[in-house]
N, CA, C and O atoms as a CHARMM CRD file, in Angstrom:
* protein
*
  384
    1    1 UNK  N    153.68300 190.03500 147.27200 PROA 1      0.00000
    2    1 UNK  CA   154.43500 191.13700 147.84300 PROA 1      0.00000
    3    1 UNK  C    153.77000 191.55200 149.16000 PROA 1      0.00000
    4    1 UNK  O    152.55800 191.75300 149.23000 PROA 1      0.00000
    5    2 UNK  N    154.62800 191.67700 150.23100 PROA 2      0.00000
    6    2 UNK  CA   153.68600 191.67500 151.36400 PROA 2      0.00000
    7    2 UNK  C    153.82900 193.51400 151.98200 PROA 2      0.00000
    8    2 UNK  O    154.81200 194.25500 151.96000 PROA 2      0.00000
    9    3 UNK  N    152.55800 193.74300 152.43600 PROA 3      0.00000
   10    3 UNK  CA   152.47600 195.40500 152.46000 PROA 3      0.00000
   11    3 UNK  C    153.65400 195.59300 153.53000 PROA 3      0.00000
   12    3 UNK  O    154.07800 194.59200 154.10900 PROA 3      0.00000
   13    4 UNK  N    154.16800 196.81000 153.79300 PROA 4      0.00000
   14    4 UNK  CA   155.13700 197.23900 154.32600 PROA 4      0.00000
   15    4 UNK  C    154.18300 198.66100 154.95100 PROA 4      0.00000
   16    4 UNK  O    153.62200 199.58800 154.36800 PROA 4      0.00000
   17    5 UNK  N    154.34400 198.26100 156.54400 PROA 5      0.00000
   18    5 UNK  CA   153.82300 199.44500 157.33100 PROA 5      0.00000
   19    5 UNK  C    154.59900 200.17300 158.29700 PROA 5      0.00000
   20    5 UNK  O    155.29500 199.48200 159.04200 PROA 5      0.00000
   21    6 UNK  N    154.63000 201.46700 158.45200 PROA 6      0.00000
   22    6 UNK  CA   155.59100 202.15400 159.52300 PROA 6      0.00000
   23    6 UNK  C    154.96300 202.41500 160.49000 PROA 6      0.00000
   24    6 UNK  O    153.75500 202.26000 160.30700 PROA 6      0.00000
   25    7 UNK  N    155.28300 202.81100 161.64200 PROA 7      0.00000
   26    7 UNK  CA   154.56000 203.26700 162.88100 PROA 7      0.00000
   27    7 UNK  C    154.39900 204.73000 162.39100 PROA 7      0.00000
   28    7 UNK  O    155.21000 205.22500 161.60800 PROA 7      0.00000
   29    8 UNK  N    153.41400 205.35400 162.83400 PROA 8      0.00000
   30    8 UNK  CA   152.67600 206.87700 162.25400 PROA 8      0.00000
   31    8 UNK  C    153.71200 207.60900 163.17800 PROA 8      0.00000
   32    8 UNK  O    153.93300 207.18100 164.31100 PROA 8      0.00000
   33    9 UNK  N    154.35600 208.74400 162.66700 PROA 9      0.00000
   34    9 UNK  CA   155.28200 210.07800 163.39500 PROA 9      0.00000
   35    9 UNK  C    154.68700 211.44200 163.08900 PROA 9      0.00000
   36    9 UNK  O    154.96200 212.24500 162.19700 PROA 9      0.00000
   37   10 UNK  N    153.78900 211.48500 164.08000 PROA 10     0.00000
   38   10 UNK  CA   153.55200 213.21900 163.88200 PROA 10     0.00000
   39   10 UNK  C    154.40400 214.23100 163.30000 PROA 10     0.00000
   40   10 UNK  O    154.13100 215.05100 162.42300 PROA 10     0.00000
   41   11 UNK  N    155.66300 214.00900 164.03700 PROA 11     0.00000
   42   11 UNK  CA   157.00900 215.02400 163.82900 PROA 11     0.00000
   43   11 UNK  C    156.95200 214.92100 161.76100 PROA 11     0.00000
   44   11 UNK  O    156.76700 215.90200 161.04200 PROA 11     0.00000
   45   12 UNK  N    157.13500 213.70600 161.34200 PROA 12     0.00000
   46   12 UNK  CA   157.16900 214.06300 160.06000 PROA 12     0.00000
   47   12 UNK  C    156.04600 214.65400 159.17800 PROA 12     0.00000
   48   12 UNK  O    155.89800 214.58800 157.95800 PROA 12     0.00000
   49   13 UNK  N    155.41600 215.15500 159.97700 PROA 13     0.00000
   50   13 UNK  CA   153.86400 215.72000 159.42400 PROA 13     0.00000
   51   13 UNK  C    153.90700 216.98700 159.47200 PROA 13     0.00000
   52   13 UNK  O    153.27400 217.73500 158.72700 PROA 13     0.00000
   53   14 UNK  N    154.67100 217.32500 160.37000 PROA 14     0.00000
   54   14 UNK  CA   154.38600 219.22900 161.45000 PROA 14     0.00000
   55   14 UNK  C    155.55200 220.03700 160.31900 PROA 14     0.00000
   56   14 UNK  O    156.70300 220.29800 160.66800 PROA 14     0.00000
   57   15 UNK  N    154.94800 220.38500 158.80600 PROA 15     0.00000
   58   15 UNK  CA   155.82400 220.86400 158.03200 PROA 15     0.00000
   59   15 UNK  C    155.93000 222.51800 158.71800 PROA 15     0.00000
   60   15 UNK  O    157.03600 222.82600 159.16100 PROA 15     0.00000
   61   16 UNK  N    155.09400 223.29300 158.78400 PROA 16     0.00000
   62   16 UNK  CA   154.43200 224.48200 158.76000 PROA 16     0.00000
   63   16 UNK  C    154.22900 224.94200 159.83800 PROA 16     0.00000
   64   16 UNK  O    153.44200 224.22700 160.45700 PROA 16     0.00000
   65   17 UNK  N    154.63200 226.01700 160.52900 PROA 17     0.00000
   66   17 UNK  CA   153.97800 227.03000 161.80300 PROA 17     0.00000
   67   17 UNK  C    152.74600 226.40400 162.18500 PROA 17     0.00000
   68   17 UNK  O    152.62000 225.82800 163.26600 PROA 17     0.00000
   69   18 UNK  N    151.31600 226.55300 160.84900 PROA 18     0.00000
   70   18 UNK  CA   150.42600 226.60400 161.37600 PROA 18     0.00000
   71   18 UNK  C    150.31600 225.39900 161.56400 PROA 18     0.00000
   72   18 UNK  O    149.50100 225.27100 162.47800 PROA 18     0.00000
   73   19 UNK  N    150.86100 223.88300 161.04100 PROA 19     0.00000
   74   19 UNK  CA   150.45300 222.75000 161.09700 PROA 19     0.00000
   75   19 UNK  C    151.05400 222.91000 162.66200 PROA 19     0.00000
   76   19 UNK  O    150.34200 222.31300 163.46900 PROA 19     0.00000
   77   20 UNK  N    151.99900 223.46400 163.15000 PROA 20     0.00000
   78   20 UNK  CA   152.90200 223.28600 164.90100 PROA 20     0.00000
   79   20 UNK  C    151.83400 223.62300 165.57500 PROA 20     0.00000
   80   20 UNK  O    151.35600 222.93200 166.47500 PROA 20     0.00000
   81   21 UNK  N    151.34100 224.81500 165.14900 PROA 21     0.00000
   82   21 UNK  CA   150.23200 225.73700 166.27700 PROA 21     0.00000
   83   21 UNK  C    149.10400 225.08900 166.55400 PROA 21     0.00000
   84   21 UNK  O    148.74300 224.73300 167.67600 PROA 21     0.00000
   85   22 UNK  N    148.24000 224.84600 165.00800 PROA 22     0.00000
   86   22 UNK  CA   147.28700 223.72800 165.02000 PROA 22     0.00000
   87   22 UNK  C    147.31200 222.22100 166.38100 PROA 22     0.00000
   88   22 UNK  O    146.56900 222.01600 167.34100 PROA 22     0.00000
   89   23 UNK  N    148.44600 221.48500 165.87900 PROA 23     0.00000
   90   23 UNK  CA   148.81100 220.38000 166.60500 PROA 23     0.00000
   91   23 UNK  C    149.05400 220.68200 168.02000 PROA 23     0.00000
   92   23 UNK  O    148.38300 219.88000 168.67000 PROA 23     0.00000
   93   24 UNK  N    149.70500 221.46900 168.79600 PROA 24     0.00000
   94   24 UNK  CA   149.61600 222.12000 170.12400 PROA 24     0.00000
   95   24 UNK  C    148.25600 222.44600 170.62400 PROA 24     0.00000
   96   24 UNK  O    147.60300 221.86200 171.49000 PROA 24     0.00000
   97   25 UNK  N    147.95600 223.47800 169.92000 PROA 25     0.00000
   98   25 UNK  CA   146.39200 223.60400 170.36200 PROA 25     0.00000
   99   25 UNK  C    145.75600 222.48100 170.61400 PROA 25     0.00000
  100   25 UNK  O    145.15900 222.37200 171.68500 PROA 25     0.00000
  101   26 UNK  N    145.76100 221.37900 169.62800 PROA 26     0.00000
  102   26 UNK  CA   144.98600 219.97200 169.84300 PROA 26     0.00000
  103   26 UNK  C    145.07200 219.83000 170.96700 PROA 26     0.00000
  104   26 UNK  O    144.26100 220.01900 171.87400 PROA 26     0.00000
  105   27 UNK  N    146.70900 219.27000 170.94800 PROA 27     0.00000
  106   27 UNK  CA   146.96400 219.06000 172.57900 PROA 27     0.00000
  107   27 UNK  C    146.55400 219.26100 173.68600 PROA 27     0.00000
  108   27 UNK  O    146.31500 218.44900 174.57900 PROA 27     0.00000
  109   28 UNK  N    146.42100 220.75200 173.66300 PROA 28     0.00000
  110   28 UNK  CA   146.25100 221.07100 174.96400 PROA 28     0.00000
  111   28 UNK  C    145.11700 221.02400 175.55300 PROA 28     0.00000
  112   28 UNK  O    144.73200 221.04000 176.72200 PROA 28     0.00000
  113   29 UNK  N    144.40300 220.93000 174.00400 PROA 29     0.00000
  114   29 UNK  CA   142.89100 220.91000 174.71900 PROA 29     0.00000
  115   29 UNK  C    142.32600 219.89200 176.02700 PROA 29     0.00000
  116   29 UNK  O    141.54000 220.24700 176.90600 PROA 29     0.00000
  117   30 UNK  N    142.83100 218.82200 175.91100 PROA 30     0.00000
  118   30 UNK  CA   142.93800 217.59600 176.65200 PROA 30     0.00000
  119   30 UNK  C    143.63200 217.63100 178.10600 PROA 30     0.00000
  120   30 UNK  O    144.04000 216.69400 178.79300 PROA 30     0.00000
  121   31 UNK  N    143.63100 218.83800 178.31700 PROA 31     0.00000
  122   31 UNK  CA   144.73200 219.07300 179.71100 PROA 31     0.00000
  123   31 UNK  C    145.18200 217.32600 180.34900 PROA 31     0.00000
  124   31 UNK  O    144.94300 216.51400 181.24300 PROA 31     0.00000
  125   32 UNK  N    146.05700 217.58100 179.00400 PROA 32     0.00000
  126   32 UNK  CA   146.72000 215.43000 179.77900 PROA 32     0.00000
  127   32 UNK  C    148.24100 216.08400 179.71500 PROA 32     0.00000
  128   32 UNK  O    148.86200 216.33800 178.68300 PROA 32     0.00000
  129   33 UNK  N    148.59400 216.25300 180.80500 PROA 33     0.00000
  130   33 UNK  CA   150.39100 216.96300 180.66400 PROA 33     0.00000
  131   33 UNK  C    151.06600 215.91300 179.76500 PROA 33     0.00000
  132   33 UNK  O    151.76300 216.44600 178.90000 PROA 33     0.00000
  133   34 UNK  N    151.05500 214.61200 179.72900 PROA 34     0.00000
  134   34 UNK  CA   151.48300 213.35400 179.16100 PROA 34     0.00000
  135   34 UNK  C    151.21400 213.64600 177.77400 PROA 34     0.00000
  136   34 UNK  O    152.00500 213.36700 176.87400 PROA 34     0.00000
  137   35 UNK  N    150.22400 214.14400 177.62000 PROA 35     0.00000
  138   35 UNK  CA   149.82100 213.98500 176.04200 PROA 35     0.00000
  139   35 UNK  C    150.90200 215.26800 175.28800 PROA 35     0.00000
  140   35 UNK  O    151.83900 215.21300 174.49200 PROA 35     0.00000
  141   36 UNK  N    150.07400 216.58400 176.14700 PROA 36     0.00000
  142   36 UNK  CA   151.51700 218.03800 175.87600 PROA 36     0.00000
  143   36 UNK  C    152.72200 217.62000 176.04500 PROA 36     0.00000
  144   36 UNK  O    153.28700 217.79700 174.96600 PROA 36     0.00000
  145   37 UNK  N    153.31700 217.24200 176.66100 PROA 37     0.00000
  146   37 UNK  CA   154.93500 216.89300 176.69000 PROA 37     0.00000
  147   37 UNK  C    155.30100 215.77700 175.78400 PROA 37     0.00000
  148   37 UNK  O    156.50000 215.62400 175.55100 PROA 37     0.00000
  149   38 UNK  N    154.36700 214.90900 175.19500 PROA 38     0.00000
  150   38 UNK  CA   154.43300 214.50700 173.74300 PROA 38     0.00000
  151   38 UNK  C    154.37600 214.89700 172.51800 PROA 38     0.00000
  152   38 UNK  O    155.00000 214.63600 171.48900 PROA 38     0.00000
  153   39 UNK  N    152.99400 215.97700 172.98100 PROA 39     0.00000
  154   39 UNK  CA   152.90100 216.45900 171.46600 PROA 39     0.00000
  155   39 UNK  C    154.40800 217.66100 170.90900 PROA 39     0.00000
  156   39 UNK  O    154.89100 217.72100 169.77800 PROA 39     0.00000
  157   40 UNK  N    154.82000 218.45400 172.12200 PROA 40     0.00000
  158   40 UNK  CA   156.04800 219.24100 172.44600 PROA 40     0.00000
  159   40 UNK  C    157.03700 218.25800 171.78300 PROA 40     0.00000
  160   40 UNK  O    157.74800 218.70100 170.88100 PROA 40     0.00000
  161   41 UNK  N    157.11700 217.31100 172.04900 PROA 41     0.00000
  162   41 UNK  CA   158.18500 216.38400 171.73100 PROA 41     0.00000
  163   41 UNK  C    158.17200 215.64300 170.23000 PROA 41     0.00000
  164   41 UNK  O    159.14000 215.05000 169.75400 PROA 41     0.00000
  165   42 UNK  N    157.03500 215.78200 169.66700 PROA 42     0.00000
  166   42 UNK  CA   156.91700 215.72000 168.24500 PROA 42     0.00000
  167   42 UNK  C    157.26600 216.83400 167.57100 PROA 42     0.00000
  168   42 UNK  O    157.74500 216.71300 166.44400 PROA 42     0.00000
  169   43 UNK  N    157.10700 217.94100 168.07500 PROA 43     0.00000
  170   43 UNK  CA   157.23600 219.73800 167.54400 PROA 43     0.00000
  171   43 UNK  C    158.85400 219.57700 167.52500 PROA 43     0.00000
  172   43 UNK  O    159.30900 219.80000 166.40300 PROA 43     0.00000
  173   44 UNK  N    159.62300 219.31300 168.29700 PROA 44     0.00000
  174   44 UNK  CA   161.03800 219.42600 168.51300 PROA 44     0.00000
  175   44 UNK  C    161.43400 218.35500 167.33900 PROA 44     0.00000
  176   44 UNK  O    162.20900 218.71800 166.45400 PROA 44     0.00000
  177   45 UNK  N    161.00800 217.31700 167.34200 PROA 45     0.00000
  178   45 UNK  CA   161.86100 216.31200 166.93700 PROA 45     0.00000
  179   45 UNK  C    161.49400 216.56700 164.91800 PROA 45     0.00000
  180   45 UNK  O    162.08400 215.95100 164.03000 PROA 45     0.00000
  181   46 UNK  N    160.32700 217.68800 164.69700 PROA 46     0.00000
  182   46 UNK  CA   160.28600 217.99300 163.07600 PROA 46     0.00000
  183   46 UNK  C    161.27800 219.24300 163.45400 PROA 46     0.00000
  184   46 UNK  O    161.41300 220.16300 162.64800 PROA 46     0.00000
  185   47 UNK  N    161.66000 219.24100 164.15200 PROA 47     0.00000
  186   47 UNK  CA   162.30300 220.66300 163.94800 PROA 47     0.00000
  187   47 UNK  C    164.32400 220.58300 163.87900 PROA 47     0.00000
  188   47 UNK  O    165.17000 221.32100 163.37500 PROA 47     0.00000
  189   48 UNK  N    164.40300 218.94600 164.88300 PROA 48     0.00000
  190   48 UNK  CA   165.50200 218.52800 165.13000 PROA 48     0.00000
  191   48 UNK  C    165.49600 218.73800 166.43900 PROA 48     0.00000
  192   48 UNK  O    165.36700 219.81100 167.02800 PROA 48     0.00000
  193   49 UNK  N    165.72200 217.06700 167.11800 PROA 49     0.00000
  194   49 UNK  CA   166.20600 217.90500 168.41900 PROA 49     0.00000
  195   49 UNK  C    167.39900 218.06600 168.56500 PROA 49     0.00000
  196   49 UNK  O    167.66500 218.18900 169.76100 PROA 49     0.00000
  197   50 UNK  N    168.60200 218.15000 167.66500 PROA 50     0.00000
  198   50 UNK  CA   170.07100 218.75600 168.12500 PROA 50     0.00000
  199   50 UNK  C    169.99400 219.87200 168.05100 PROA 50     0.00000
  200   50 UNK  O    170.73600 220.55500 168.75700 PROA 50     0.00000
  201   51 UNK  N    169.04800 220.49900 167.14700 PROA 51     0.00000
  202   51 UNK  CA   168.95800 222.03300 167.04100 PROA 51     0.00000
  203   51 UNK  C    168.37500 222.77000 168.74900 PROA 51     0.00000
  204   51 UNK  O    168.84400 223.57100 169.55700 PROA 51     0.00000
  205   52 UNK  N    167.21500 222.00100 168.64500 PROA 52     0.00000
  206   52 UNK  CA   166.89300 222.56500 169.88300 PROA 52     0.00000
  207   52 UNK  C    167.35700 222.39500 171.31100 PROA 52     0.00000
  208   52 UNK  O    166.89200 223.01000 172.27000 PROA 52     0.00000
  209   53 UNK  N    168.58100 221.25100 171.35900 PROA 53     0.00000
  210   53 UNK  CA   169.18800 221.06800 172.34000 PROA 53     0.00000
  211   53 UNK  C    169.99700 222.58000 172.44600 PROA 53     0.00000
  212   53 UNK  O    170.27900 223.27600 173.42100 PROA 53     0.00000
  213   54 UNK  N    170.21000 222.73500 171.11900 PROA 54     0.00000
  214   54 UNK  CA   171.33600 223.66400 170.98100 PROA 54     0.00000
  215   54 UNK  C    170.91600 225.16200 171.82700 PROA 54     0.00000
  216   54 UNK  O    171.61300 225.87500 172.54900 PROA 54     0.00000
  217   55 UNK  N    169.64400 225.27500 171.44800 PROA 55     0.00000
  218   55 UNK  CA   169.37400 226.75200 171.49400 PROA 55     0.00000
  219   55 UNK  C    168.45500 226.55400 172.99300 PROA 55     0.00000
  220   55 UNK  O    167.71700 227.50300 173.25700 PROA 55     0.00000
  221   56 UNK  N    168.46300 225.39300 173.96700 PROA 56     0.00000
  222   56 UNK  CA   168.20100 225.66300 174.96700 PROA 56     0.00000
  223   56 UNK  C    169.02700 225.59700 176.11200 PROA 56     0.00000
  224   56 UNK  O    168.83600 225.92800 177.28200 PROA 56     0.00000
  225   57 UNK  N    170.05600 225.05900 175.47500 PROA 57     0.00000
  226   57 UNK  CA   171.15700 224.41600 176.18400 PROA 57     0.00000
  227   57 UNK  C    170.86000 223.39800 177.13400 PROA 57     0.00000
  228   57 UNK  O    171.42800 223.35000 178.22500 PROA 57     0.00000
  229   58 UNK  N    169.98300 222.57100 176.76400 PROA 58     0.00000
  230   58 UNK  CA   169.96700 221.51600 177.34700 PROA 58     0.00000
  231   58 UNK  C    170.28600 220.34600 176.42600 PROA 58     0.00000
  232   58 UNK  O    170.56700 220.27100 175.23000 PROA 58     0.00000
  233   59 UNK  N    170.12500 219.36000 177.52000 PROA 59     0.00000
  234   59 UNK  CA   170.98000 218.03000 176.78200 PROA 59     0.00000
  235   59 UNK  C    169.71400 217.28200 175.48500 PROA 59     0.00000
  236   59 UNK  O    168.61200 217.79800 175.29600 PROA 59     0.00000
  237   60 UNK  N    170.06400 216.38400 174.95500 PROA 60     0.00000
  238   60 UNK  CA   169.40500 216.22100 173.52400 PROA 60     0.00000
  239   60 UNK  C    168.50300 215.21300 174.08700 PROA 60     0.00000
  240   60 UNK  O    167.27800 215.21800 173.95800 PROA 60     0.00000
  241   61 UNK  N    169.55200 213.91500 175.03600 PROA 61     0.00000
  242   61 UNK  CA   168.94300 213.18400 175.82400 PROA 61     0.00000
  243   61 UNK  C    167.84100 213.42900 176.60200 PROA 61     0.00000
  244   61 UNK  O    166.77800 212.82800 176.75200 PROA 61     0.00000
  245   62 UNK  N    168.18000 214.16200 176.94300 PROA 62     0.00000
  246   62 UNK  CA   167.04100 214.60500 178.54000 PROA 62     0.00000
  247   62 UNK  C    166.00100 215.21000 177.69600 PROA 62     0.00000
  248   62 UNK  O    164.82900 215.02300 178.02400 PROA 62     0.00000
  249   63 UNK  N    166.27000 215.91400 176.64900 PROA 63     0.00000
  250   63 UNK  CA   164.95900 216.43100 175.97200 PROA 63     0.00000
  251   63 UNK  C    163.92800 215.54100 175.12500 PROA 63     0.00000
  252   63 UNK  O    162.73400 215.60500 174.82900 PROA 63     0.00000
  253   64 UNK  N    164.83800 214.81100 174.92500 PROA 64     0.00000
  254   64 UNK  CA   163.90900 213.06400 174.29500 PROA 64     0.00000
  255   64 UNK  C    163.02100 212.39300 175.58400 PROA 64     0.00000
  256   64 UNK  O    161.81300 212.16500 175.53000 PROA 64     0.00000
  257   65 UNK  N    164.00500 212.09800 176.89600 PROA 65     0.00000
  258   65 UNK  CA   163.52700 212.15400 177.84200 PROA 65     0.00000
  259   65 UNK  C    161.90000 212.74900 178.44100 PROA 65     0.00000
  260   65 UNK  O    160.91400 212.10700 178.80500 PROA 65     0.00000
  261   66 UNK  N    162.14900 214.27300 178.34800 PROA 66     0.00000
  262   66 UNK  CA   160.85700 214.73800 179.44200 PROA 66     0.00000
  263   66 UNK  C    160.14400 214.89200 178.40100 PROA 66     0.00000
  264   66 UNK  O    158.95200 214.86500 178.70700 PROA 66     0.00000
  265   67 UNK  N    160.37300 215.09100 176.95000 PROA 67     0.00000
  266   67 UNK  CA   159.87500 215.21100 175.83800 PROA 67     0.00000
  267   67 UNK  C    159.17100 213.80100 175.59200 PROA 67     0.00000
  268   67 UNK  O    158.85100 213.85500 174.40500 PROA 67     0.00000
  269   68 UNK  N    158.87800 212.91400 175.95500 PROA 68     0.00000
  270   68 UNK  CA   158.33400 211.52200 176.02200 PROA 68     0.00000
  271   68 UNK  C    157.14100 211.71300 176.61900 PROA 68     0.00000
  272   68 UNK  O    156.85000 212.50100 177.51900 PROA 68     0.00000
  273   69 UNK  N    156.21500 210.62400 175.82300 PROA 69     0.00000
  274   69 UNK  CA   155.20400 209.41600 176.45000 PROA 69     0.00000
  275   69 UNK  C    155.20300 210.03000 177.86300 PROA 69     0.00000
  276   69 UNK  O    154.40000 210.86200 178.28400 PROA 69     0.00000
  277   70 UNK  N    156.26400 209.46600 178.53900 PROA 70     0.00000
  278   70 UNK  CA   155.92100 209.32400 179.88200 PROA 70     0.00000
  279   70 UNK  C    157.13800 210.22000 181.01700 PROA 70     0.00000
  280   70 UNK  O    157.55300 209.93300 182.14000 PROA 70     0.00000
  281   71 UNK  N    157.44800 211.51700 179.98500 PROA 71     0.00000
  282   71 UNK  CA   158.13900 212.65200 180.18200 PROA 71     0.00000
  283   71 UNK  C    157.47300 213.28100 181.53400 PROA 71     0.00000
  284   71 UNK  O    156.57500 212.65700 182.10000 PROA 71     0.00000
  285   72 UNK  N    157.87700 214.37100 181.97200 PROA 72     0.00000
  286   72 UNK  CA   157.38100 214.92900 182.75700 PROA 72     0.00000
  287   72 UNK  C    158.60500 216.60600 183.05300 PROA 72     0.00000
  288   72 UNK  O    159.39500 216.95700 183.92800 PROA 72     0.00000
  289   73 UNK  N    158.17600 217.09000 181.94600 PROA 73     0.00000
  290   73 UNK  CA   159.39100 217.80700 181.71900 PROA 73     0.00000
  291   73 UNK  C    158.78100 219.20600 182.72500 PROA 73     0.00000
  292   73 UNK  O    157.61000 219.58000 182.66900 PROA 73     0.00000
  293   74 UNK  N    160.01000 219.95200 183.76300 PROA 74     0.00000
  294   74 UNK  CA   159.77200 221.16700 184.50500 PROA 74     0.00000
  295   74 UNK  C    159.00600 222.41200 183.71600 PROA 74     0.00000
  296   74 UNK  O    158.91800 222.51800 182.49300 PROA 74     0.00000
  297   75 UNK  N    158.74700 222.85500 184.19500 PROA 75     0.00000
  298   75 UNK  CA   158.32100 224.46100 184.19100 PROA 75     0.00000
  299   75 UNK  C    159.49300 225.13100 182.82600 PROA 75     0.00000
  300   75 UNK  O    159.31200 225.47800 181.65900 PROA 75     0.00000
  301   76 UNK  N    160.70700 225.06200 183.74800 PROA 76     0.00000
  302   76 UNK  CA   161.93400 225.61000 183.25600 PROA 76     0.00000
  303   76 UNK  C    162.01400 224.80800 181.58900 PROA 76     0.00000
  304   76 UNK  O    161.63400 225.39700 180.57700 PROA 76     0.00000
  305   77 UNK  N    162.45200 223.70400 181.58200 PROA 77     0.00000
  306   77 UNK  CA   162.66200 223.02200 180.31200 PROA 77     0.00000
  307   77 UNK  C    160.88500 223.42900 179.32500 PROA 77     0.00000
  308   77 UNK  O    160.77700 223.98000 178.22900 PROA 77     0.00000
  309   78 UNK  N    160.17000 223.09800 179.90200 PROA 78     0.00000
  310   78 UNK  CA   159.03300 223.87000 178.85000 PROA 78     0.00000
  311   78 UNK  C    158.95200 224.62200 178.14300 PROA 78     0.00000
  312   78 UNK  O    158.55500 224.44900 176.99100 PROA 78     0.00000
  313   79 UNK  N    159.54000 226.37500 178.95300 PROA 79     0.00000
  314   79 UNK  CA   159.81600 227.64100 178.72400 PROA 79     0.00000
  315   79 UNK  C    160.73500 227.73100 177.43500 PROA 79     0.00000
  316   79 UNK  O    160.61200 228.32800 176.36600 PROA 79     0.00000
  317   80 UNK  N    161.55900 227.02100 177.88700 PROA 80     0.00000
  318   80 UNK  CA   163.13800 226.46100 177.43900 PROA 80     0.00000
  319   80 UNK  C    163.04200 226.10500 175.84000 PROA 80     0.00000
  320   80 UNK  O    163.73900 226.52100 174.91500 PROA 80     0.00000
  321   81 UNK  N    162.02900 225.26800 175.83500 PROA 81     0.00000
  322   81 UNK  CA   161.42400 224.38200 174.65900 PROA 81     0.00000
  323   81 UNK  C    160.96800 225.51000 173.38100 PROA 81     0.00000
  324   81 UNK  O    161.51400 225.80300 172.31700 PROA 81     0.00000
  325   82 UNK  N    159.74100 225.95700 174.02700 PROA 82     0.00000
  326   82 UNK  CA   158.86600 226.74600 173.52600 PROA 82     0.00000
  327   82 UNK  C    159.49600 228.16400 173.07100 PROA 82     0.00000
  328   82 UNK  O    159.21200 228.79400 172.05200 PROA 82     0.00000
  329   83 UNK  N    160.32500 228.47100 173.97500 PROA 83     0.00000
  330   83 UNK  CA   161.17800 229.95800 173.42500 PROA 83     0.00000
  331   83 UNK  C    161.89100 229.19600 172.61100 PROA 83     0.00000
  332   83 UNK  O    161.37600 229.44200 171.52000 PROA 83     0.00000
  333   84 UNK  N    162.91700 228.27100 172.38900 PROA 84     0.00000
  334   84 UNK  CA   163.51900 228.02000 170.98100 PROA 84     0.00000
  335   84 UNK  C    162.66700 227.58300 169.67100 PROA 84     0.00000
  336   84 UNK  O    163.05500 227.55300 168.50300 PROA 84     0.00000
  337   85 UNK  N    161.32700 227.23500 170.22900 PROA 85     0.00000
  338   85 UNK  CA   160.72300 227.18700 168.95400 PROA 85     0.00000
  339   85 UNK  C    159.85000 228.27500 168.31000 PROA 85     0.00000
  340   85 UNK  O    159.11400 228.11200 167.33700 PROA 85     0.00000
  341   86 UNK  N    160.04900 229.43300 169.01500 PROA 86     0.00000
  342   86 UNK  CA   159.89300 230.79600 168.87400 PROA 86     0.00000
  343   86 UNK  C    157.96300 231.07300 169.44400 PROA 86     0.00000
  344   86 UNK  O    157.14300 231.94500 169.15300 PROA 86     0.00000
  345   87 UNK  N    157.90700 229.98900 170.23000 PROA 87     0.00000
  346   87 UNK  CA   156.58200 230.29700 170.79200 PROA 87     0.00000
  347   87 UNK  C    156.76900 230.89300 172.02800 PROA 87     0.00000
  348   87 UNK  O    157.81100 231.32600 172.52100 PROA 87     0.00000
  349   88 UNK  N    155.27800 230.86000 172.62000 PROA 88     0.00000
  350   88 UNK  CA   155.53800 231.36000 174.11900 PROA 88     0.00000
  351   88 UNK  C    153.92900 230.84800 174.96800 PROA 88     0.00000
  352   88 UNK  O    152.84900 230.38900 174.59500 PROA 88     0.00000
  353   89 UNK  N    154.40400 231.15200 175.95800 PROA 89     0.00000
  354   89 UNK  CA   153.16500 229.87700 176.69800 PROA 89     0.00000
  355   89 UNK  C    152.06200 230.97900 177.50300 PROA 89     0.00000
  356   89 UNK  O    152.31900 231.37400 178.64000 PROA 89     0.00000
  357   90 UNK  N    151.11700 231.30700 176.94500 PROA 90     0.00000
  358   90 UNK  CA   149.64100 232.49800 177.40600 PROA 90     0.00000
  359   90 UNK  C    148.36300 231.66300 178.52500 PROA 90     0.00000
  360   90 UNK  O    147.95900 230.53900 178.82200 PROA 90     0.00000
  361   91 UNK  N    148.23100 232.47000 178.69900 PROA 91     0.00000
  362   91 UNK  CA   146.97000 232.05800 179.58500 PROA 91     0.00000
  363   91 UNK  C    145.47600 232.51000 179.43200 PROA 91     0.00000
  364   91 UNK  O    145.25000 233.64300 179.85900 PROA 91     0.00000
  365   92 UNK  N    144.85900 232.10900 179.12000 PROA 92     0.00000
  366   92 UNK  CA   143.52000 232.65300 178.66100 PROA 92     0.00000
  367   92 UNK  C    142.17900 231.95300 179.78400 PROA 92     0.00000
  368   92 UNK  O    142.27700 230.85800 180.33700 PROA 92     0.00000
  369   93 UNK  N    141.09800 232.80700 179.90300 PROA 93     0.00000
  370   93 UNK  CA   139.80600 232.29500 180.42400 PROA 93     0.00000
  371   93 UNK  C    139.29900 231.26600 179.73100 PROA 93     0.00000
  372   93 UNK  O    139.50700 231.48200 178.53800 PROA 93     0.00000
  373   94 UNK  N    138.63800 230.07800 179.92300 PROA 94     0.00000
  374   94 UNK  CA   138.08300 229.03800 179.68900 PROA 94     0.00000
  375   94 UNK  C    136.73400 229.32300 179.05100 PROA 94     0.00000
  376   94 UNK  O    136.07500 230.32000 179.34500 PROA 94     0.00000
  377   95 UNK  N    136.41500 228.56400 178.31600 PROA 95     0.00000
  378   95 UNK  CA   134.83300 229.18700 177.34000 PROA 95     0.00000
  379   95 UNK  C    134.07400 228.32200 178.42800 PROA 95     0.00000
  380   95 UNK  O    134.38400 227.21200 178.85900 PROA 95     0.00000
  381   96 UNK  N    133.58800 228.68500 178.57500 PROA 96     0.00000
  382   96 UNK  CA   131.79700 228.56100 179.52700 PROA 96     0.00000
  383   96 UNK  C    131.28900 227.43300 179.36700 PROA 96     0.00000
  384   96 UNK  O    130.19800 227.16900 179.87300 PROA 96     0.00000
């Protein structure tokens, strides 16, 4: 019987707020915009992205799009993102 392997999906992991918050934070730590507009794009896609197309009014496509690998999603669509997933984007001083 030969093993059967899937490619690993964050999105099916991110059950929980704190598992979302947790996993973002990771992210960001890495200031790699590539990596955030991925990890964003795993957050959407456990959440659905038709839902969140819905509630940003943007397209589902384009949010798979800047929501990608090699995304590069605006200012605006970020905001966009993050307010439908009931977050919001802070700024804090850097630890020393």
């Amino acid at each position: 019987m030969a093993l059967k392997v899937f490619p690993f999906d964050p999105a099916r992991h991110l059950k929980t707020e704190e598992d979302i918050l947790y996993y973002l934070e990771a992210a960001m730590e890495g200031n790699d915009p590539k990596h955030i507009a991925r990890a964003l794009g795993d957050v959407a896609r456990s959440k659905g992205m038709t839902e969140i197309a819905n509630k940003t009014g943007l397209g589902r496509q384009a949010l798979y799009t800047a929501l990608s690998e090699n995304g590069n999603p605006t200012l605006e669509t970020l905001m966009a993102v993050l307010g439908a997933l009931g977050l919001e984007l802070a700024v804090q001083k850097k630890a020393a």
